[in-house]
C-alpha positions in Angstrom: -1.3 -4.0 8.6 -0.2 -7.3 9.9 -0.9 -9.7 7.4 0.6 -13.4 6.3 -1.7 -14.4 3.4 -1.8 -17.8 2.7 -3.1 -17.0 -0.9 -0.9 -15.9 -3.4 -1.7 -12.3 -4.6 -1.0 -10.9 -8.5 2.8 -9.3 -8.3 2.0 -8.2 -11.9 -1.1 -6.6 -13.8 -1.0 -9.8 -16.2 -2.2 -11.5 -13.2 -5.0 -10.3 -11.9 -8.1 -12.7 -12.1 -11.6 -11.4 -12.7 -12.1 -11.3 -8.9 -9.9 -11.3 -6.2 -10.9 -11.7 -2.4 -14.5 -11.3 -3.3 -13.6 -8.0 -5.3 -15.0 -7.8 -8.7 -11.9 -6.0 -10.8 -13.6 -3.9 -13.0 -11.8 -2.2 -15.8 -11.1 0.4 -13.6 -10.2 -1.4 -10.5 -8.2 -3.6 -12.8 -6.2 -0.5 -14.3 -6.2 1.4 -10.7 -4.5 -1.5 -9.2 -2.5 -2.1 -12.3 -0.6 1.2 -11.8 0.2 0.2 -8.0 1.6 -2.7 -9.1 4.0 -1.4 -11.7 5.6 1.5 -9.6 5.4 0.4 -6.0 6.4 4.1 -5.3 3.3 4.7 -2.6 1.6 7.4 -4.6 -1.3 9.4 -3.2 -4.7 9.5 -5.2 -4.1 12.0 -7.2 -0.6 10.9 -8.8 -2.9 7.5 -9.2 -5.3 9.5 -11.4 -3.0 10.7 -13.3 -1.0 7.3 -14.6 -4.4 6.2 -14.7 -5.8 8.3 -17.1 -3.2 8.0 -19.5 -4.9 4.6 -20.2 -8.2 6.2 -19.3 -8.5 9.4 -20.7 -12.6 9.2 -19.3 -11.7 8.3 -16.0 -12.8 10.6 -12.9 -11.2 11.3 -9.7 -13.8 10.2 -7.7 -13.6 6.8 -9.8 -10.1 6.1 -8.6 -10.7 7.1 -5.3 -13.7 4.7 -4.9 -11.3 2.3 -6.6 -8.9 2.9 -3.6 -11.6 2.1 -1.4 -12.3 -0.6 -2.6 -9.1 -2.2 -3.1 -8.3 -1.3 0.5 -11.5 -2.9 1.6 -11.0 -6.4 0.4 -7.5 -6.3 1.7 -5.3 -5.9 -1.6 -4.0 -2.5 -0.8 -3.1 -0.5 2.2 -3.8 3.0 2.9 -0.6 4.9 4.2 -0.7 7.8 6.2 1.7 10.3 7.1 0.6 13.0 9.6 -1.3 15.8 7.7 -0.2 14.3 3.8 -2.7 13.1 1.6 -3.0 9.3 2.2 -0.8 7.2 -0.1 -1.5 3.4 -0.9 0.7 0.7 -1.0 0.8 -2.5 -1.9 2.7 -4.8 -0.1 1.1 -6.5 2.3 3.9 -8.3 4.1 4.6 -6.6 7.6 6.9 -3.9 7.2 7.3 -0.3 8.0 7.5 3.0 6.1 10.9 5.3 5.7 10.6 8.6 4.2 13.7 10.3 3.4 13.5 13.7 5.0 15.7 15.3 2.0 13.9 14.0 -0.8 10.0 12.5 0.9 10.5 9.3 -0.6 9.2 6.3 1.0 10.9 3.2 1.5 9.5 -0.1 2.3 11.6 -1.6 5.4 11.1 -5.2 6.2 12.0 -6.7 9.7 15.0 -8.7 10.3 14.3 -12.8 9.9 12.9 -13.8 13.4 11.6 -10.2 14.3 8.0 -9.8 15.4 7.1 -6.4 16.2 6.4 -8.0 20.1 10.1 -8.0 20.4 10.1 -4.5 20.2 7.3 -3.2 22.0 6.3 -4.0 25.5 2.5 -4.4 25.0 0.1 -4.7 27.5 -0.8 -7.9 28.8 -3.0 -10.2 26.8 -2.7 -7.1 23.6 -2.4 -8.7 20.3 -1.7 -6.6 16.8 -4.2 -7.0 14.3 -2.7 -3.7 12.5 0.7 -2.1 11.7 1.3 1.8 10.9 4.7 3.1 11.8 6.7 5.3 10.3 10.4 6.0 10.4 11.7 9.5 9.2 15.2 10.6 8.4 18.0 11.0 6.0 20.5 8.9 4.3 24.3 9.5 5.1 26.3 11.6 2.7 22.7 12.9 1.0 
């Protein structure tokens, strides 16, 4: 998503307040978000569930993912998608796009170059302005 967020948004579970964008952070929103923050790896649901539960032994599935929802709702997480994958979640909300190494399916946040704007790239239609961002780059790196 194209985002430039004037407020400041926790870069570490010690920060996050009680509520954030409107978003009461329950325990478990608290601890679901907490584990995004510390590995900004773009896990899917699942591999949430589990780093969750290691703090939250009670915690269900269907907890996390309403969690995800919810997180993704009020703007403090993105949902990723990568043709017929399970949906991963990230949480940087700068512009940027994805690269997944081919050999090894990691995914790399890519920024753009100071000065870019993703107009520069694309000729739009007339009058078309991007409210949201989803592209993904695939490939290798050299000498992997």
């Amino acid at each position: 998503m194209v985002r430039n967020d004037a407020e400041k948004l926790p870069v570490s579970a010690k920060e996050i307040p009680q509520e954030l964008r409107g978003l009461r952070m329950t325990k478990q929103r608290r601890e679901v978000y907490s584990v995004l923050l510390r590995n900004r790896d773009h896990p899917n649901a699942n591999e949430i569930f589990q780093r969750v539960q290691k703090g939250m032994p009670t915690i269900s599935l269907a907890t996390v993912y309403n969690c995800l929802d919810a997180l993704v709702e009020h703007g403090l997480i993105n949902q990723v998608n990568f043709d017929r994958e399970p949906s991963r979640f990230c949480v940087n909300l700068a512009p940027h796009v994805h690269f997944q190494d081919k050999k090894t399916g990691v995914i790399h946040d890519v920024s753009f170059k100071d000065g870019c704007q993703i107009t520069d790239l694309l000729d739009l239609p007339r009058g078309a302005e991007v409210s949201e961002l989803e592209l993904t780059i695939r490939g290798f790196f050299k000498g992997s």
